[in-house]
Legacy VTK file of the C-alpha trace (Angstrom):
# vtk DataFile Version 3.0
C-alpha trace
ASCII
DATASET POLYDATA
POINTS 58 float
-7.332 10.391 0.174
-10.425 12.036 -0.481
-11.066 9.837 -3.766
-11.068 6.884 -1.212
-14.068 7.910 1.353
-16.197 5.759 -0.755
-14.607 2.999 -1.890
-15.186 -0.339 -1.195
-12.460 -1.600 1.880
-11.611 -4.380 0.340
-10.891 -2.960 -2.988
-8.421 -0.195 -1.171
-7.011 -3.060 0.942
-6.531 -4.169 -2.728
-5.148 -1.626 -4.538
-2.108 -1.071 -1.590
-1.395 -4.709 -1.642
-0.957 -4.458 -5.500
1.130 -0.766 -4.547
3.291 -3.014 -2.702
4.184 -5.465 -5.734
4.423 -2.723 -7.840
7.234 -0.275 -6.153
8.869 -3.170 -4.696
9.027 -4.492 -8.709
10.548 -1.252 -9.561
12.391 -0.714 -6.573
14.013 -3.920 -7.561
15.097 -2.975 -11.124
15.942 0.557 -10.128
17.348 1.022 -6.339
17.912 5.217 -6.079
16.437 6.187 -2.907
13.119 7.649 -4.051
12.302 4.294 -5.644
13.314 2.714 -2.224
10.973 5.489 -0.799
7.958 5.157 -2.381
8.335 1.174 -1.543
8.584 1.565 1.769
5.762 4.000 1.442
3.465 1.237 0.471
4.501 -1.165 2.912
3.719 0.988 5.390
0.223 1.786 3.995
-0.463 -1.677 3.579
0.568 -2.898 6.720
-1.938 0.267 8.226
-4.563 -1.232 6.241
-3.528 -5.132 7.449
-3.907 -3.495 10.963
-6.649 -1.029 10.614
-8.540 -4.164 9.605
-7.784 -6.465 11.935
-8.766 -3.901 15.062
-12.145 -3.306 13.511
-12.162 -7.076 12.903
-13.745 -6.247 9.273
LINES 1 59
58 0 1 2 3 4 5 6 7 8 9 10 11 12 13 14 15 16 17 18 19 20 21 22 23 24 25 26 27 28 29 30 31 32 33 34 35 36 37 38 39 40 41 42 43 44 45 46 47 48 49 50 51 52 53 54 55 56 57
C-alpha cells in the first residue's frame, strides 16, 4: 500500500499482527466465507511480514 512506503516496519509488522486478532475475532463470531476470507487474508500478510523480516534479518 502506498500509505505504507513510509511507515515505520515495526509499526506495519504491528498493525497486521493486530489485523490478525481482529478478523480472526470476527471471523469467530460470524463464520460466512468473506469473514473467513479476510482472516485468512491477514494471516497471510502477517506471516509475509514474519518472513520478509526474518530474510532481511531486521
Amino acid at each position: 500500500m502506498p500509505a505504507w512506503i513510509h511507515a515505520p516496519t515495526t509499526s506495519v509488522d504491528v498493525f497486521a499482527a493486530a489485523s490478525v486478532r481482529m478478523w480472526e475475532e470476527i471471523a469467530n463470531r460470524d463464520s460466512v466465507p468473506w469473514t473467513e476470507g479476510m482472516a485468512c487474508a491477514a494471516r497471510d500478510w502477517h506471516k509475509h511480514r514474519q518472513a520478509l523480516r526474518a530474510a532481511l534479518d531486521i
